[in-house]
N, C-alpha and C positions, 0 to 999 in steps of 0.2 A: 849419560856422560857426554862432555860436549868436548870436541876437539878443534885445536886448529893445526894447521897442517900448513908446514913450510913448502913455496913452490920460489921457482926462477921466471920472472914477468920476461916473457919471448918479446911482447910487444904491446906500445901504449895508444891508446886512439880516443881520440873525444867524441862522444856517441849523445848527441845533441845535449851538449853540456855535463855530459856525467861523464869521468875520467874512466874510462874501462881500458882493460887487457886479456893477451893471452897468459896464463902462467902452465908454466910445465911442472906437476906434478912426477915426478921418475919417468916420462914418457909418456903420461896422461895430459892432454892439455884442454884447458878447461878456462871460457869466458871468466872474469872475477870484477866486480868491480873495484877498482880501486881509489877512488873518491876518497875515503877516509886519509889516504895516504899521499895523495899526489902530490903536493909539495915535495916530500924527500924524498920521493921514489925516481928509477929510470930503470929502462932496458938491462937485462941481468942482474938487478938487486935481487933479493930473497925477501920473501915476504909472508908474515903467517894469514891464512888464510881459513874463515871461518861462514860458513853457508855460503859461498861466494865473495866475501867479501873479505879483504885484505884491511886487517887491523892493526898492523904493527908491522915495519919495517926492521930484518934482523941481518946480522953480518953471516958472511958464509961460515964463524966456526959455530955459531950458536943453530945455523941450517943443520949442521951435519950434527951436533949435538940431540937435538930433536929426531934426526932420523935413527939414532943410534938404538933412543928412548922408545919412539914406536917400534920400531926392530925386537926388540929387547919383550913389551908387551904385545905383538904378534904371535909370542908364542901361549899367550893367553886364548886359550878356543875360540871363546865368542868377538876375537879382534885379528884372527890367522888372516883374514885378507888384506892386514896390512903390511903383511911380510914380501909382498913382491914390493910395492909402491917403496917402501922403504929402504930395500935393497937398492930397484935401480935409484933410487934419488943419492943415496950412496955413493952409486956411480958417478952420475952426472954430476955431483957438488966438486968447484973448480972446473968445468967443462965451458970453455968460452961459446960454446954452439947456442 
């Protein structure tokens, strides 16, 4: 099964031509790059985000929507680790930080 995973991009930087960022996964924050996206992206959009890389730029209710969904199959065994990540990103969805 392949996932992507909504994060909040902290911050954008050009890394000898390829658009990269940081994006905060619930308090994990994790390099991504964002190339595919950089035209309609900026600082605090949400973004789904798959092997690193940011495929599709989403609004904050379709983030929390998504978090809702992993939340919900966290409680699936073989996916229980995505019950904290899901939770805080929960939290932080509308957090201007």
């Amino acid at each position: 099964m392949c996932l992507g995973i909504p994060g909040k991009i902290q911050s954008i930087r050009d890394d000898t031509g390829l658009t990269m960022g940081v994006v905060d996964f619930g308090g994990v924050r994790r390099d991504v790059c964002l190339q595919y996206v950089a035209d309609e992206v900026a600082v605090g959009d949400y973004v789904i985000v798959h092997v690193g890389f940011a495929i599709t730029r989403v609004d904050e209710d379709e983030a929390r929507r998504t978090f809702e969904v992993l939340k919900e199959m966290s409680q699936l065994e073989e996916l229980e680790w995505m019950a904290e990540v899901a939770d805080e990103s929960l939290k932080r969805v509308g957090d201007v930080t």
